[in-house]
N, C-alpha and C positions, 0 to 999 in steps of 0.2 A: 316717425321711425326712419332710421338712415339706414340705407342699403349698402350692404359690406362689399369689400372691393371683389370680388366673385362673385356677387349676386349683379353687380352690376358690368362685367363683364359674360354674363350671361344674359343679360338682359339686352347689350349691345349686339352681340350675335343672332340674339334672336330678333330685334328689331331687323338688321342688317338681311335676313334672310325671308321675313315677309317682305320687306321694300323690295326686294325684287320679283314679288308676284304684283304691283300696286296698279299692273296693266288691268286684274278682274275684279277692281273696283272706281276705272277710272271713270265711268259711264256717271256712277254715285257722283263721283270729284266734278265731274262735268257740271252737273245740277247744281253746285255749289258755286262756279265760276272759279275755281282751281285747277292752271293747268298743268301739263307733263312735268315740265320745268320745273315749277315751283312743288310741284308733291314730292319729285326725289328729291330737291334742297332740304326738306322737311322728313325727308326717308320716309313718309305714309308709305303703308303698306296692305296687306289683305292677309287674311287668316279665314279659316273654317274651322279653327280650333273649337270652338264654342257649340256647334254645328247648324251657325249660319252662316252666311257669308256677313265679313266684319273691316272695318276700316282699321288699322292700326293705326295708332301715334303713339310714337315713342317720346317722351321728356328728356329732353337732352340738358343737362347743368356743364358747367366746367369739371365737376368732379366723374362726368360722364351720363349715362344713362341710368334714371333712376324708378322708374316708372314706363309702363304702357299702358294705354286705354284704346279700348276698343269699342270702338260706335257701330251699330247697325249700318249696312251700306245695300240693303235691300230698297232700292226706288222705289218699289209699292206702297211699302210701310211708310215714304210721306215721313215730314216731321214726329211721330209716333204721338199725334195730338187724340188717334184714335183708339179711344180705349180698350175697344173690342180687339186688339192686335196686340197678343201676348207675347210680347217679344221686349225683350230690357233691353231699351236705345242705347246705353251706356254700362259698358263692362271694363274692370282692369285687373291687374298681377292685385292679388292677394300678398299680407303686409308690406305694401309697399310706402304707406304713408300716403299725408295728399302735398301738393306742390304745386307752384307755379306752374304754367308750361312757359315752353321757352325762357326758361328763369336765365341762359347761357347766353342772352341777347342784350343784359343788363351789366356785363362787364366792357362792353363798350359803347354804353350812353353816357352820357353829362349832362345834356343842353335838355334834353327830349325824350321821354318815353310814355308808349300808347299801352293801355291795361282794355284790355277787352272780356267780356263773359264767354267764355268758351277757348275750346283749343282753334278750331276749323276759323272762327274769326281772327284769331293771332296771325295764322298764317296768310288769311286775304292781307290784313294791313300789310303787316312788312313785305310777306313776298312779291306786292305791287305797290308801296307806296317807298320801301327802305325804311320805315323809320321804326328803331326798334318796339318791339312790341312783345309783350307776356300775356297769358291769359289763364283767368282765375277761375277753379271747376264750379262753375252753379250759381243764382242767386244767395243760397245762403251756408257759402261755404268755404269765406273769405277769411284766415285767419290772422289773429293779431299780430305775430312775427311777422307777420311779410314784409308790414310796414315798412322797416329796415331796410329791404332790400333796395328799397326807394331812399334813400339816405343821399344828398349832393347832387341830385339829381335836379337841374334847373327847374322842370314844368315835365309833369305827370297828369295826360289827357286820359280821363276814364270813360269809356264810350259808354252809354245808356241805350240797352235794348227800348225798339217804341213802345213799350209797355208797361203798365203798372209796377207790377215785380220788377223788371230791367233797368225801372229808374229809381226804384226803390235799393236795390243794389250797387245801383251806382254812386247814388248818394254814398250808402253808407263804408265804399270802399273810397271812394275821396277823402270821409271825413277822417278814417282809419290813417290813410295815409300822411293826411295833413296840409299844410298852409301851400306845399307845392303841386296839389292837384284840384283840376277842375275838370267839370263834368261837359262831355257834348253829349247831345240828345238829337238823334238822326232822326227824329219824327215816326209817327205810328207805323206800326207795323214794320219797320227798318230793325235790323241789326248791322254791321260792320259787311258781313258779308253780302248782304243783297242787296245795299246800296254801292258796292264797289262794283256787284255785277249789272244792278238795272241802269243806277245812272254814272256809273265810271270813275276812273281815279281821281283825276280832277277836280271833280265838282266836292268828289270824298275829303281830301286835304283843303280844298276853299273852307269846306265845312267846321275842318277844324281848325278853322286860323278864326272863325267868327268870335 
């Protein structure tokens, strides 16, 4: 579903005006290895609208803002691995469609672009490594359009969460994509973002030149 150009100009006001609460949930950002700098590039934000406290991210395209999702940003709640915590990790705008994130990152690739699971990974890579990067909602919630958007694009790295499901989705978003993507596999228990934090940028992009 495409967001008419008033939905999506309220959608930008409204991102624009939680980014500037994004101070009471930097503590969450923190645990992630996300810092100041890079969350307002990204305009993360904070809400209570839901009535918890909630991370915004806004989907920024070239035709503008088309989309927000909202993640838990309570630190107790932990990855939400624990069942007994009733609380949905993951909320957004109602008919909004689903969409890349940072699909607006992909108007100035050629050579290179990195596709990761999740929004919060998109923005480790590029915000510390520059190279652009998008990120697809979930294991199994890659759709067949997208493909296109990867169109003349030299080489498309699909990062593999370390786990079952993560490599199982990685595969099958390479093969969607085609003969210009391959897959890196950060090892067990790694995703994009907690090998940028545990063992650093460097070792991150050495990884994916192997």
């Amino acid at each position: 579903m495409l967001a008419s150009p008033e939905r999506k100009k309220s959608l930008a006001l409204k991102a624009s005006e939680m980014a500037a609460n994004v101070g009471a949930v930097q503590s969450y950002l923190d645990t992630r290895g996300i810092s100041e700098p890079v969350a307002a590039h990204y305009k993360l934000g904070s809400t209570t609208e839901f009535g918890s406290l909630r991370l915004s991210i806004p989907y920024f395209t070239p035709a503008g803002v088309v989309d927000i999702k909202y993640r838990c940003a309570l630190t107790e709640h932990g990855d939400h691995k624990d069942k007994s915590i009733h609380c949905s990790k993951m909320m957004k705008e109602s008919g909004c469609g689903s969409h890349l994130y940072n699909a607006q990152s992909l108007i100035r690739a050629s050579d290179l672009v990195v596709v990761t699971e999740g929004e919060l990974d998109a923005v480790m890579v590029e915000g510390y490594t520059g190279f652009p990067t998008v990120g697809y909602p979930g294991t199994s919630n890659w759709e067949k359009r997208w493909r296109y958007c990867f169109d003349g694009i030299g080489e498309v790295i699909v990062i593999a969460d370390g786990d079952d499901p993560g490599r199982k989705a990685a595969e099958h978003v390479a093969q969607a994509i085609g003969t210009a993507a391959r897959v890196v596999d950060l090892g067990d228990g790694h995703d994009a973002s907690s090998y940028i934090r545990d063992l650093g940028v460097s070792q991150f992009v050495e990884r994916l030149s192997r």
